[in-house]
N, CA and C atoms of all chains as a GROMACS GRO file, in nm:
protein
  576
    1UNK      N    1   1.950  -0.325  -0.972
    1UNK     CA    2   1.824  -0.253  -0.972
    1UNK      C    3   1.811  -0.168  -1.098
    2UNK      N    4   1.906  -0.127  -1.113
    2UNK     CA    5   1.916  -0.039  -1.233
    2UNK      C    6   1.840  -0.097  -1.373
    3UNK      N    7   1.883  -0.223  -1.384
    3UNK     CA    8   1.834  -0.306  -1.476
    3UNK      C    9   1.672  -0.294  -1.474
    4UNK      N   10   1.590  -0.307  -1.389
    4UNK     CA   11   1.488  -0.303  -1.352
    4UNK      C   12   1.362  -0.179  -1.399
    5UNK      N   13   1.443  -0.112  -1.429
    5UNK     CA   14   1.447   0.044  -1.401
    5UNK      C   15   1.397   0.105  -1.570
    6UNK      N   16   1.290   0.111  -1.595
    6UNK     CA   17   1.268   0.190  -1.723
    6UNK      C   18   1.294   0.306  -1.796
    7UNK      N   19   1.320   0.290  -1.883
    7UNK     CA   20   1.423   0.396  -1.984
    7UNK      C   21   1.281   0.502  -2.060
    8UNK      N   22   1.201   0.458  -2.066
    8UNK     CA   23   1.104   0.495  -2.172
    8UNK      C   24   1.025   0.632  -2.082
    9UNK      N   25   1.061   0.705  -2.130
    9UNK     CA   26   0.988   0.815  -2.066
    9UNK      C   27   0.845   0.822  -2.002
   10UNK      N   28   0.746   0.798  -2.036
   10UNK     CA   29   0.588   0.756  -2.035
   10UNK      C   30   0.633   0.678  -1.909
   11UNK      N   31   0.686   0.556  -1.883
   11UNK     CA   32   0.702   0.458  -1.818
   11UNK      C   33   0.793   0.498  -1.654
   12UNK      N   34   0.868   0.600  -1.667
   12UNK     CA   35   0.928   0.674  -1.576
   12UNK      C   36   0.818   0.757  -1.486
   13UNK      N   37   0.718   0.853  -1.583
   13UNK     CA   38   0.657   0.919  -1.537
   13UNK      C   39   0.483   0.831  -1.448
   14UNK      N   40   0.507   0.761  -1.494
   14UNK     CA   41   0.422   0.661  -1.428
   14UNK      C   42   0.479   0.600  -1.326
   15UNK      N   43   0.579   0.554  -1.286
   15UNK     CA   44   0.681   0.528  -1.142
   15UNK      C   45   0.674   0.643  -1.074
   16UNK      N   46   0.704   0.779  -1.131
   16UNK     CA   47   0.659   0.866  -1.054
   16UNK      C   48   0.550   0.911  -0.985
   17UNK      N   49   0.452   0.940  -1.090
   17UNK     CA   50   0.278   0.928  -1.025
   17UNK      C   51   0.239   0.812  -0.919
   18UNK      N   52   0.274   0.687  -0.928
   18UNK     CA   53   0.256   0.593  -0.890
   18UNK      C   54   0.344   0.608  -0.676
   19UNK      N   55   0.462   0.612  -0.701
   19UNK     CA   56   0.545   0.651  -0.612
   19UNK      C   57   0.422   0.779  -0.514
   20UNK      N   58   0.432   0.930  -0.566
   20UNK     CA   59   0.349   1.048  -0.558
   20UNK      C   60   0.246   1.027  -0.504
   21UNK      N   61   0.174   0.934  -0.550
   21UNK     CA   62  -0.015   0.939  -0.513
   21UNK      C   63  -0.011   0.869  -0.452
   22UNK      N   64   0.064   0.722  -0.381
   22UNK     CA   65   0.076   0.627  -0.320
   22UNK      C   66   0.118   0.715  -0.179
   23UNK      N   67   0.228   0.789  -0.187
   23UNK     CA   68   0.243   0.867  -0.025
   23UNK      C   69   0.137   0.928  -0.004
   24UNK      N   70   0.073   1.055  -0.104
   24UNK     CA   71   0.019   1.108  -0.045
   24UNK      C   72  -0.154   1.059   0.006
   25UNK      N   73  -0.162   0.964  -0.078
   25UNK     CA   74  -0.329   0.911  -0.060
   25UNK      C   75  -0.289   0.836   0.140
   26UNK      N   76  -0.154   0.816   0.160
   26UNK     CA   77  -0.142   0.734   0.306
   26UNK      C   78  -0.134   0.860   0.373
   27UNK      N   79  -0.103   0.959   0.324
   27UNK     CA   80  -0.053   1.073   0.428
   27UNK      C   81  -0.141   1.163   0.466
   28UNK      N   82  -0.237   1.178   0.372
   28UNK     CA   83  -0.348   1.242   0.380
   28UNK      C   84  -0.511   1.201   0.416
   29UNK      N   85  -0.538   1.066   0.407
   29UNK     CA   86  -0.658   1.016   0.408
   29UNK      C   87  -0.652   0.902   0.509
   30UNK      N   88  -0.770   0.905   0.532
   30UNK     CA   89  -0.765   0.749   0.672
   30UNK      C   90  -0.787   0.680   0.664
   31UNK      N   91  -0.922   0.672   0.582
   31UNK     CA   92  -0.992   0.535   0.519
   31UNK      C   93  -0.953   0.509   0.414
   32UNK      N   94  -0.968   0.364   0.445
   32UNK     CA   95  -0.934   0.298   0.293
   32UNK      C   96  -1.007   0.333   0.149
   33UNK      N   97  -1.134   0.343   0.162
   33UNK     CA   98  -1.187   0.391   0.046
   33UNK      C   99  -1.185   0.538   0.017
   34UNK      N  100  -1.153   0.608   0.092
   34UNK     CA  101  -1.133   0.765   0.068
   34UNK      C  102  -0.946   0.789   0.016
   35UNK      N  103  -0.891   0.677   0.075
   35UNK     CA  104  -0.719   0.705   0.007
   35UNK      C  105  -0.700   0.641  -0.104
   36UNK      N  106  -0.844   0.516  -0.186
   36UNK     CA  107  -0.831   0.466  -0.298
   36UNK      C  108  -0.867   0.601  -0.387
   37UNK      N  109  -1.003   0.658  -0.375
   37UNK     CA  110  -1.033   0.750  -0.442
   37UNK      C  111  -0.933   0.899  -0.404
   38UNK      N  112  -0.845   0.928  -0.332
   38UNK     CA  113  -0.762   1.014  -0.324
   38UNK      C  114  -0.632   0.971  -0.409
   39UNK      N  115  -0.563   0.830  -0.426
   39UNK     CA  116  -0.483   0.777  -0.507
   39UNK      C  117  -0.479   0.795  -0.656
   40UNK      N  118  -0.662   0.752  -0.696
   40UNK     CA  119  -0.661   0.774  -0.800
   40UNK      C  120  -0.718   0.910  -0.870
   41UNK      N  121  -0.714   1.008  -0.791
   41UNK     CA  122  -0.716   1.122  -0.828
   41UNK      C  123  -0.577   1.206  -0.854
   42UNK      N  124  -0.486   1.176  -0.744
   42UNK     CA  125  -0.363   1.249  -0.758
   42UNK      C  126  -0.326   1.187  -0.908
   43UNK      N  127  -0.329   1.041  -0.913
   43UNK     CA  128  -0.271   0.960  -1.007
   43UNK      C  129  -0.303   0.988  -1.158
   44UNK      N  130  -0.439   1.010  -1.162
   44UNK     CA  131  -0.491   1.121  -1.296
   44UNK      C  132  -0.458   1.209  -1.293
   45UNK      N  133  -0.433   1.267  -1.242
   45UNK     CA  134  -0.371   1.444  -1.242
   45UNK      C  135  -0.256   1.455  -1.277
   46UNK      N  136  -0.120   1.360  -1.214
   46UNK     CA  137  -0.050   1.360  -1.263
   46UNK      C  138  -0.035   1.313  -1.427
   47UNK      N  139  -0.058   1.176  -1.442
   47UNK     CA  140  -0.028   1.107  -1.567
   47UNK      C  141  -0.095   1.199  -1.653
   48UNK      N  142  -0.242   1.264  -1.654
   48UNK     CA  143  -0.331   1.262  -1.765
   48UNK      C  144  -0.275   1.472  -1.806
   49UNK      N  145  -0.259   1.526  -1.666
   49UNK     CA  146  -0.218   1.652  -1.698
   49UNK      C  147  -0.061   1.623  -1.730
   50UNK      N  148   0.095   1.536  -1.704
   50UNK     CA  149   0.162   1.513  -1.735
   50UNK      C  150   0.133   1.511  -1.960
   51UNK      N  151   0.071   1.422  -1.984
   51UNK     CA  152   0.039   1.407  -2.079
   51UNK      C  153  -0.045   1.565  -2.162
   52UNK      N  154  -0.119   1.627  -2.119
   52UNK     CA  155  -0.182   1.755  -2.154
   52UNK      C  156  -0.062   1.857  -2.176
   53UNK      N  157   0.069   1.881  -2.107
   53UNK     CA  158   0.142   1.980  -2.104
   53UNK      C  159   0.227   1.889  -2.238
   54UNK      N  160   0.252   1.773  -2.227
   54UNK     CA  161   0.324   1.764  -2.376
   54UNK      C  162   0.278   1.759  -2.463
   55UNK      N  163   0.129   1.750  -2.461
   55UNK     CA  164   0.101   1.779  -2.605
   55UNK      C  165   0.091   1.960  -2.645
   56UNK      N  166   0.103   1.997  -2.552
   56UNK     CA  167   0.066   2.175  -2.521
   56UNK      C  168   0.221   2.200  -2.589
   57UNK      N  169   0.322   2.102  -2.516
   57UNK     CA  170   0.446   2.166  -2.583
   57UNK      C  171   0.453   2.123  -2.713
   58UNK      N  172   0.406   2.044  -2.802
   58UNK     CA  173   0.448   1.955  -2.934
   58UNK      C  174   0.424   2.026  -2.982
   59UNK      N  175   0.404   2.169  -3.072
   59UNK     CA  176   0.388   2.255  -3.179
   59UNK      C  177   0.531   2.341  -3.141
   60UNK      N  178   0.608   2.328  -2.996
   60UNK     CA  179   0.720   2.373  -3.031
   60UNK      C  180   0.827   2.346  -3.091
   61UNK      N  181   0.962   2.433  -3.098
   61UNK     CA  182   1.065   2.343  -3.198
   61UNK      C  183   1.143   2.303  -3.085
   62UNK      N  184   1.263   2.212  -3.169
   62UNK     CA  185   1.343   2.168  -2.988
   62UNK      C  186   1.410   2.252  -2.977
   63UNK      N  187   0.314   2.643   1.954
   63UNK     CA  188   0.321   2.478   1.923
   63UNK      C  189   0.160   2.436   2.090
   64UNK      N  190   0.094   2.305   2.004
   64UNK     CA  191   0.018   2.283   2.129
   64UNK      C  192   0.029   2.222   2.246
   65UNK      N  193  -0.133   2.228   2.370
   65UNK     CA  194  -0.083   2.209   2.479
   65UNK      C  195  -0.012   2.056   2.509
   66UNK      N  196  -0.028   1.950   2.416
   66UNK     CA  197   0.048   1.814   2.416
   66UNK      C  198   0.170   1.849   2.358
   67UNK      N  199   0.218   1.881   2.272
   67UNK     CA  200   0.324   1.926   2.243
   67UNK      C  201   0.354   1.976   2.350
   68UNK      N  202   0.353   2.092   2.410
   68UNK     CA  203   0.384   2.181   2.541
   68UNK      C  204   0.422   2.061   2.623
   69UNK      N  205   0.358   2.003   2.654
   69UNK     CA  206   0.349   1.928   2.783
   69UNK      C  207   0.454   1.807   2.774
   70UNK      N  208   0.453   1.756   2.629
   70UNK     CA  209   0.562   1.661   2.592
   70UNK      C  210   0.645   1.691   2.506
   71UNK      N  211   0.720   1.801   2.509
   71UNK     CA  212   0.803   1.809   2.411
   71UNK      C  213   0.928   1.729   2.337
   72UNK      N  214   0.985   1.687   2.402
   72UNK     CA  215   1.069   1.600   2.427
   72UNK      C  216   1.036   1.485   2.314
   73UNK      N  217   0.905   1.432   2.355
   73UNK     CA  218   0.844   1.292   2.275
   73UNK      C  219   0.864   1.362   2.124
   74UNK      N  220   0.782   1.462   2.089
   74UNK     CA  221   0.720   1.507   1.981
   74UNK      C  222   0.876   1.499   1.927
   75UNK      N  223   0.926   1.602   1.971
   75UNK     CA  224   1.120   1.662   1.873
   75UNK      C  225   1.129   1.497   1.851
   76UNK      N  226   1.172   1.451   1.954
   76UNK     CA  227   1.213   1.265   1.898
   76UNK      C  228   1.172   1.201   1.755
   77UNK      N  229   1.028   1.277   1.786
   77UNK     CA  230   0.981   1.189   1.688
   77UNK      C  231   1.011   1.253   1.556
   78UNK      N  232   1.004   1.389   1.546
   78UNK     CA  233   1.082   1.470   1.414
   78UNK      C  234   1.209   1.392   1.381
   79UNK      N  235   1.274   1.384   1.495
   79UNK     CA  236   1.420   1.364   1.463
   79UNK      C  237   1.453   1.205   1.406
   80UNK      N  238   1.348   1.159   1.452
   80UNK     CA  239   1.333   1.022   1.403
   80UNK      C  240   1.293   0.982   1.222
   81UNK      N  241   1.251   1.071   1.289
   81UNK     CA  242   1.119   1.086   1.104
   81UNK      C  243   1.241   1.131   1.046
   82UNK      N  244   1.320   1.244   1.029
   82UNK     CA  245   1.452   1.302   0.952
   82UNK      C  246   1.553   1.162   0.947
   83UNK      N  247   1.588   1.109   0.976
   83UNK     CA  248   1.685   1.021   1.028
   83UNK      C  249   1.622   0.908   0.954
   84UNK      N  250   1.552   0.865   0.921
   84UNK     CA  251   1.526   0.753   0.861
   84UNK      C  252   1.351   0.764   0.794
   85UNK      N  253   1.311   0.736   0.707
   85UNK     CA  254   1.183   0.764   0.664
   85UNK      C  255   1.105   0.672   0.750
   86UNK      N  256   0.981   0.688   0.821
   86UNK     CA  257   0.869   0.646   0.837
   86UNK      C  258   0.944   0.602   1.011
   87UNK      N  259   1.057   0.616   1.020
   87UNK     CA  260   1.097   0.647   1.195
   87UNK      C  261   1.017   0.671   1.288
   88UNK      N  262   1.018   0.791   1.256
   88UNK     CA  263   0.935   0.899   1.369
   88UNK      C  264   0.760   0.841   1.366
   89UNK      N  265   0.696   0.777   1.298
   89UNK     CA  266   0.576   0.716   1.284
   89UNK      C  267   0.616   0.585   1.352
   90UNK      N  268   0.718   0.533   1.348
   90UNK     CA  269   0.686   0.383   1.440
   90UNK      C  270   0.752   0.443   1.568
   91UNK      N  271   0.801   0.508   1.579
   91UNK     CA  272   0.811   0.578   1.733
   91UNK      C  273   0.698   0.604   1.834
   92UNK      N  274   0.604   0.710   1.737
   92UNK     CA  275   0.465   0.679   1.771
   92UNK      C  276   0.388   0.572   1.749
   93UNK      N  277   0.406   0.448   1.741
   93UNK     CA  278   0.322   0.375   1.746
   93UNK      C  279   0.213   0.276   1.652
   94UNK      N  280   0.265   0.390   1.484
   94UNK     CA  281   0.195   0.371   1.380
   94UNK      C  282   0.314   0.297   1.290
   95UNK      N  283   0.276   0.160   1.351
   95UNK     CA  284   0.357   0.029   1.269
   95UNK      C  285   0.360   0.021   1.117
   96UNK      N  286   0.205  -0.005   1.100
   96UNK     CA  287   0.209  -0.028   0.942
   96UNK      C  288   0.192   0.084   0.839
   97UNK      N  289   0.195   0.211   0.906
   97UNK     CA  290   0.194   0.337   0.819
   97UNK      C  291   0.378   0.365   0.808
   98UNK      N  292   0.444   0.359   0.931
   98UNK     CA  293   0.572   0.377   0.902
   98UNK      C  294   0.620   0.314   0.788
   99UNK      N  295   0.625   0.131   0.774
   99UNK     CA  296   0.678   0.030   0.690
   99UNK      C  297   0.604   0.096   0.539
  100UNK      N  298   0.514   0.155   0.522
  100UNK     CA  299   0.453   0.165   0.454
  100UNK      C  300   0.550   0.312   0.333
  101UNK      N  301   0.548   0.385   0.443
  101UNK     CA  302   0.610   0.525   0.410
  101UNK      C  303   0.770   0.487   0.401
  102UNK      N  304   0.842   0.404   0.468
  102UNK     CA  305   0.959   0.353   0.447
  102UNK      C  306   0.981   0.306   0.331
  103UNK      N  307   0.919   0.239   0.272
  103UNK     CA  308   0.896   0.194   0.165
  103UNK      C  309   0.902   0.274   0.030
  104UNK      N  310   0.782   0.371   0.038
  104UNK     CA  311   0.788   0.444  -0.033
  104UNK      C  312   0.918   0.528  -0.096
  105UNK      N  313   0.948   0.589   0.038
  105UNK     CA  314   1.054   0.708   0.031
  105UNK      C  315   1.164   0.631  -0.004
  106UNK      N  316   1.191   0.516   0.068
  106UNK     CA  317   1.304   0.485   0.030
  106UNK      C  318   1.303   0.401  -0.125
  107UNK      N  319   1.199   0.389  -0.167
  107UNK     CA  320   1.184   0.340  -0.298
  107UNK      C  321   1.210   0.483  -0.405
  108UNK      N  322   1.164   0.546  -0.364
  108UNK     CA  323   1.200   0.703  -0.471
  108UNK      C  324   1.327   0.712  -0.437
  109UNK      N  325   1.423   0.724  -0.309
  109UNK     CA  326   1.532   0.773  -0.333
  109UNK      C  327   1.647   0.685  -0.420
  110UNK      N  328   1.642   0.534  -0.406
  110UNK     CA  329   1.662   0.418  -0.491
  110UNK      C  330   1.676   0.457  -0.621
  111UNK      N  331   1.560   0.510  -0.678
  111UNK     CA  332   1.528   0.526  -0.775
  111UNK      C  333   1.637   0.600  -0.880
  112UNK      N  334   1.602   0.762  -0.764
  112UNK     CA  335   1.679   0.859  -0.833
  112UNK      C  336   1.837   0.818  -0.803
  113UNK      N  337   1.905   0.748  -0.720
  113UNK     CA  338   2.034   0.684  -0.742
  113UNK      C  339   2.042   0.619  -0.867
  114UNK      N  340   1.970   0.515  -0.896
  114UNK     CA  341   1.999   0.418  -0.968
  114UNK      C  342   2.001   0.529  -1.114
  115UNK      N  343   1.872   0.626  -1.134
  115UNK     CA  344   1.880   0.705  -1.234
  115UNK      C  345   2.021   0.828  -1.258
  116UNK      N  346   2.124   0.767  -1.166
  116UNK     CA  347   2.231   0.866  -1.162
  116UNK      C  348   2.177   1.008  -1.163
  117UNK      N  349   2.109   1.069  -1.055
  117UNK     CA  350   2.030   1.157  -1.053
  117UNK      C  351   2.124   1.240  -0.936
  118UNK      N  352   2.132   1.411  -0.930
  118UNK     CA  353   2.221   1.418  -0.872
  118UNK      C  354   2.182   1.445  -0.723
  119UNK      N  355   2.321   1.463  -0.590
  119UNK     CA  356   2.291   1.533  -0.460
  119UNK      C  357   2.334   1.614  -0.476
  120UNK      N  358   2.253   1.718  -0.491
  120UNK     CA  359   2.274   1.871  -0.433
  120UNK      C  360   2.352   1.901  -0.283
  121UNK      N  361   2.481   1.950  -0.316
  121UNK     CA  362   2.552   2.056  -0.269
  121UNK      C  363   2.544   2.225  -0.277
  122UNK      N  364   2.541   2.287  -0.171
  122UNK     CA  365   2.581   2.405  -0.240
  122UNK      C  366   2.701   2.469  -0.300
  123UNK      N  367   2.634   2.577  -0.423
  123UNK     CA  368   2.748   2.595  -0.505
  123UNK      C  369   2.749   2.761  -0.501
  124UNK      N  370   2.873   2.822  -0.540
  124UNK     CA  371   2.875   3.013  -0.513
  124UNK      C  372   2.867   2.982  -0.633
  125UNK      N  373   2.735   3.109  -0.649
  125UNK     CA  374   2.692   3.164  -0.749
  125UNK      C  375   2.543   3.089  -0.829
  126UNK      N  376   2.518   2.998  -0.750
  126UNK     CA  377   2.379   2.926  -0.776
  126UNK      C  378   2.296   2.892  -0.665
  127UNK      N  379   2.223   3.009  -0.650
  127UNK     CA  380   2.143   3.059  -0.515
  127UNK      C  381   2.032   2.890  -0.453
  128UNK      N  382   1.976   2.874  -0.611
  128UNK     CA  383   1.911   2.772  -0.606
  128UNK      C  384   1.946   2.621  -0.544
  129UNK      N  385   2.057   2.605  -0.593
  129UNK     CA  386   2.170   2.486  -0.483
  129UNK      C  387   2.104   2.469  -0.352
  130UNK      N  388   2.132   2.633  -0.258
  130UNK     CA  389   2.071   2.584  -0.187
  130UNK      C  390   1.965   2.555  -0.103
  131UNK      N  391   1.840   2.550  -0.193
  131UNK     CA  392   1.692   2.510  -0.185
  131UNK      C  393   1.724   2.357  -0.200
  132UNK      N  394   1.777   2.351  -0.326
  132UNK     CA  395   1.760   2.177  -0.339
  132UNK      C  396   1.856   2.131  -0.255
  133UNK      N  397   1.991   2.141  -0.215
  133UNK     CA  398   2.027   2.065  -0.107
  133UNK      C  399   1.971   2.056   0.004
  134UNK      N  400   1.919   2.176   0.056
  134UNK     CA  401   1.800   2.127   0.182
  134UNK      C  402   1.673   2.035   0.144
  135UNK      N  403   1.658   1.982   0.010
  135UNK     CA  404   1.524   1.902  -0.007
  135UNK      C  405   1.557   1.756  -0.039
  136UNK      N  406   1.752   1.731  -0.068
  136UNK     CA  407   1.809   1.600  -0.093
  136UNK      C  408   1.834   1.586   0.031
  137UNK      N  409   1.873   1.691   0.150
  137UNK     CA  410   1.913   1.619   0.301
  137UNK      C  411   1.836   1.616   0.389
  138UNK      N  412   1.675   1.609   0.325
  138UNK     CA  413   1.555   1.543   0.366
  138UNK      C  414   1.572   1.409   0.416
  139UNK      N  415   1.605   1.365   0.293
  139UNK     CA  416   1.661   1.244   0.322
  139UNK      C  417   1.691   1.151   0.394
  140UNK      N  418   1.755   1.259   0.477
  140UNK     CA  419   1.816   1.189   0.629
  140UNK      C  420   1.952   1.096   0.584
  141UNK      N  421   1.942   0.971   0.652
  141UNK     CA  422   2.053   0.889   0.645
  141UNK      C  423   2.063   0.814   0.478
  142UNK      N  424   2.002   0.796   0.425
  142UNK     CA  425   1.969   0.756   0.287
  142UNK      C  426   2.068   0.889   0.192
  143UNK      N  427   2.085   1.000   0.190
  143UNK     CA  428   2.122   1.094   0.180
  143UNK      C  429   2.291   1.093   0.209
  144UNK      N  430   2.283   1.072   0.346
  144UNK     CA  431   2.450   1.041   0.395
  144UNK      C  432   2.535   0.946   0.322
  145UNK      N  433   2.454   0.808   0.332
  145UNK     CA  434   2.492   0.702   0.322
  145UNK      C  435   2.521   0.737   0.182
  146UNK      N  436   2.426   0.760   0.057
  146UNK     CA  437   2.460   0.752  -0.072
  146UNK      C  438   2.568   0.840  -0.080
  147UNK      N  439   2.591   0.982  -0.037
  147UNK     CA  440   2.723   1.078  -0.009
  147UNK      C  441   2.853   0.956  -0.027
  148UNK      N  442   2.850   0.848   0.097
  148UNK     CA  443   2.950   0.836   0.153
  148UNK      C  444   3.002   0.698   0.057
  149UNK      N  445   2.904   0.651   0.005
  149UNK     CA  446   2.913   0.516  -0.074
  149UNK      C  447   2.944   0.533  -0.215
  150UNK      N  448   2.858   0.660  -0.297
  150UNK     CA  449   2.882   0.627  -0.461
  150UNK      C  450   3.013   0.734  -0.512
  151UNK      N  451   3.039   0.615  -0.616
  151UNK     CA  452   3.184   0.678  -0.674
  151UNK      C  453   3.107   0.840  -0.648
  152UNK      N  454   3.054   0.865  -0.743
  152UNK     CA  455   2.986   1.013  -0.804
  152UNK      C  456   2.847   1.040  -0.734
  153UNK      N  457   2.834   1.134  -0.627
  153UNK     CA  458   2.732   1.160  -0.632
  153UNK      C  459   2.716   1.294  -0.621
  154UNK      N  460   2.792   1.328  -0.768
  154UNK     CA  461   2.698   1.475  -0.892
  154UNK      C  462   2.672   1.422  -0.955
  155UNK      N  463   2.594   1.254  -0.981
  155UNK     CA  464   2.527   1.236  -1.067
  155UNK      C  465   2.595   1.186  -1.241
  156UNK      N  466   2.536   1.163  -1.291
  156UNK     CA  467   2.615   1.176  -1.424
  156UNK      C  468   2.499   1.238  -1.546
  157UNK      N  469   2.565   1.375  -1.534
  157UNK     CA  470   2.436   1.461  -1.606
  157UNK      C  471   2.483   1.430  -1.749
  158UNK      N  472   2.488   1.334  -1.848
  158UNK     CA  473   2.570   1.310  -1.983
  158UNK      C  474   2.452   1.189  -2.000
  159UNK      N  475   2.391   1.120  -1.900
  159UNK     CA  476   2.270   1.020  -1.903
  159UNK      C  477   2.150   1.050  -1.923
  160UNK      N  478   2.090   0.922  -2.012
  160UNK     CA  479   1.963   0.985  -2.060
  160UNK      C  480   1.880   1.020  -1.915
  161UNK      N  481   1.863   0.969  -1.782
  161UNK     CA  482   1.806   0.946  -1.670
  161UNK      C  483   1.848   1.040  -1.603
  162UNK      N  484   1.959   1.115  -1.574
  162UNK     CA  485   2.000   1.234  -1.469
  162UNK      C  486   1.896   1.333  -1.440
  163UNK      N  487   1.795   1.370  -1.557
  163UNK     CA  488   1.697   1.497  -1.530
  163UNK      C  489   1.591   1.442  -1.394
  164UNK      N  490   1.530   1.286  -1.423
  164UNK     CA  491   1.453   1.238  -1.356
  164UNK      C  492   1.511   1.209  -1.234
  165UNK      N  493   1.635   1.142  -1.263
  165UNK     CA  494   1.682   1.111  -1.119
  165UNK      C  495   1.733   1.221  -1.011
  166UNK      N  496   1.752   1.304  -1.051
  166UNK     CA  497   1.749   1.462  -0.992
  166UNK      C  498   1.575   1.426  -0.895
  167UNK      N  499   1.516   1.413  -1.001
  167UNK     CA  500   1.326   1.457  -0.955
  167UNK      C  501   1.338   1.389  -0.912
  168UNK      N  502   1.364   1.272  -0.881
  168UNK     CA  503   1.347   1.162  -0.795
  168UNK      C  504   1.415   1.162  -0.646
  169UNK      N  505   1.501   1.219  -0.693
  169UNK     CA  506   1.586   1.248  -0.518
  169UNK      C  507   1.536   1.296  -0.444
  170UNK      N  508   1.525   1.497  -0.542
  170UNK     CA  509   1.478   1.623  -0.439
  170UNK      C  510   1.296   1.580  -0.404
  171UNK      N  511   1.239   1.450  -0.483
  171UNK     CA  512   1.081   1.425  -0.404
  171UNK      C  513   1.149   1.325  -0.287
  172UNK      N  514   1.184   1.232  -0.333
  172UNK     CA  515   1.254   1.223  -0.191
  172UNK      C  516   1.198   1.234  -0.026
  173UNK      N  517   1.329   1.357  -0.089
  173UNK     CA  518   1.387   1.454   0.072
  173UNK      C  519   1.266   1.560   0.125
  174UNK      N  520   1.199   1.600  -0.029
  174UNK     CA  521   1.074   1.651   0.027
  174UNK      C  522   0.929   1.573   0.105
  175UNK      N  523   0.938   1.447   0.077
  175UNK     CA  524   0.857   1.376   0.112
  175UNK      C  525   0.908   1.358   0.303
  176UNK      N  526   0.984   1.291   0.258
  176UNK     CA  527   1.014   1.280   0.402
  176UNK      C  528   1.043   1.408   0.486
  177UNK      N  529   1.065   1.515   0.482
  177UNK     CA  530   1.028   1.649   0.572
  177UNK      C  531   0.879   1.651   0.575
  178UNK      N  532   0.766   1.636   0.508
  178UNK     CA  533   0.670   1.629   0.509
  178UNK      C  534   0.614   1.489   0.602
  179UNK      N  535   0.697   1.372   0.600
  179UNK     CA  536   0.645   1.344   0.693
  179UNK      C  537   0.695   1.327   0.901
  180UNK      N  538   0.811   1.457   0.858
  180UNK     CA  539   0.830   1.525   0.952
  180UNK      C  540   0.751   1.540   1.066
  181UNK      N  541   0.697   1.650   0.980
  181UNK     CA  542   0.608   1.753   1.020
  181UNK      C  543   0.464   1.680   1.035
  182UNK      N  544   0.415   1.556   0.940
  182UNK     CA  545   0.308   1.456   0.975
  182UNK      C  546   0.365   1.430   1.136
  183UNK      N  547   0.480   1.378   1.149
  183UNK     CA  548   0.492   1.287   1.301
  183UNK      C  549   0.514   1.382   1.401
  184UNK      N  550   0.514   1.530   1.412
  184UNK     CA  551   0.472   1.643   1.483
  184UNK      C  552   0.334   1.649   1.537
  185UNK      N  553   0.276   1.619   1.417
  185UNK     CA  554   0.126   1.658   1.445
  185UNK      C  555   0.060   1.514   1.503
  186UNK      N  556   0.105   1.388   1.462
  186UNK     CA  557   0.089   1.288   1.503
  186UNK      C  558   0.102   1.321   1.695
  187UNK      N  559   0.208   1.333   1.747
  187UNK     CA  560   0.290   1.350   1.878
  187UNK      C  561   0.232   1.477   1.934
  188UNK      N  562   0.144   1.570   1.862
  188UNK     CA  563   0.087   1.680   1.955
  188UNK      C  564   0.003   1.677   1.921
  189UNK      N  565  -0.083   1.557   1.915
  189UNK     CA  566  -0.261   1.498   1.894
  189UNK      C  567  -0.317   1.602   1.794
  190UNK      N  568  -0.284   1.653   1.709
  190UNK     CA  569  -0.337   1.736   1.600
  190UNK      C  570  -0.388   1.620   1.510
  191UNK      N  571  -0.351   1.526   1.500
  191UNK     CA  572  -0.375   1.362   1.416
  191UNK      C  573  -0.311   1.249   1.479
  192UNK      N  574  -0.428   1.137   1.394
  192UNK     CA  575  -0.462   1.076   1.461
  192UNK      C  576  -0.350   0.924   1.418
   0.00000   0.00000   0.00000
């Protein structure tokens, strides 16, 4: 499995969101079209604010 | 706690204890087939994850208060939790890997997921949901 398994950061954090918005759009919503549009809301939030905080951090030093 | 709860207590705890014990358990206990397989899936696909990412299980440790927050959110887990305990050479992980930070995150969501759906198969079992 490991093999399987992406190294690339971007690509991790998207298994994550993906994983994240997938429970909670089942855990939280009933209908199908209200847990698509709940999916892909968590799923932007994560990836797109994931993405907003690193660019927020890139003017720092390491 | 409510009057179905009250009245069935017994069912409801089961079904917690079910839900702890294995992800999406306590939902096919009650009755909800393809939401359990569904949530089984899931959870046990994140905890996979953070193994394979040599990600660590939290133990507690003296002098790192925080330990034990996250060991109560890796022995969410339930048996997935045990089992990896009892099976991998190392499970502190191997923090020297590029993957240990994530696979950490990947565990403690996990164990948090599944207490959450705990507490879903509570409310499921004392008609609070449906």
């Amino acid at each position: 499995m490991a093999a399987l398994l992406p190294t690339d950061h971007f690509l991790i954090m998207l298994v994550y969101a993906l994983l994240v918005s997938t429970f909670f759009s089942l855990l939280w919503a009933g209908e199908r079209r209200a847990r698509l549009r709940l999916f892909a809301k968590i799923f932007g939030a994560l990836v797109l604010g994931g993405l907003a905080v690193a660019w927020l951090m890139y003017p720092f030093p390491k | 706690m409510s009057e179905i709860a009250a009245a069935s207590p017994g069912r409801a705890w089961t079904a917690v204890l079910l839900a702890w014990v294995f992800p999406g358990a306590g939902h096919w206990f009650l009755g909800r087939r393809k939401r359990a397989i569904a949530y089984a899936v899931i959870v046990t696909a994140t905890f996979l994850v953070g193994v394979s990412f040599q990600g660590r299980l939290y133990s507690p440790e003296a002098g790192a208060p925080l330990t034990l927050l996250a060991t109560f959110a890796v022995f969410g887990s339930g048996i997935l939790n045990i089992a990896a305990r009892l099976l991998l050479d190392n499970p502190h992980g191997a923090i020297l890997s590029v993957t240990y930070e994530y696979g950490c995150a990947f565990l403690l969501t996990a164990g948090l997921m599944n207490l959450l759906l705990m507490l879903d198969a509570y409310d499921i079992a004392a008609g609070r949901k449906e």
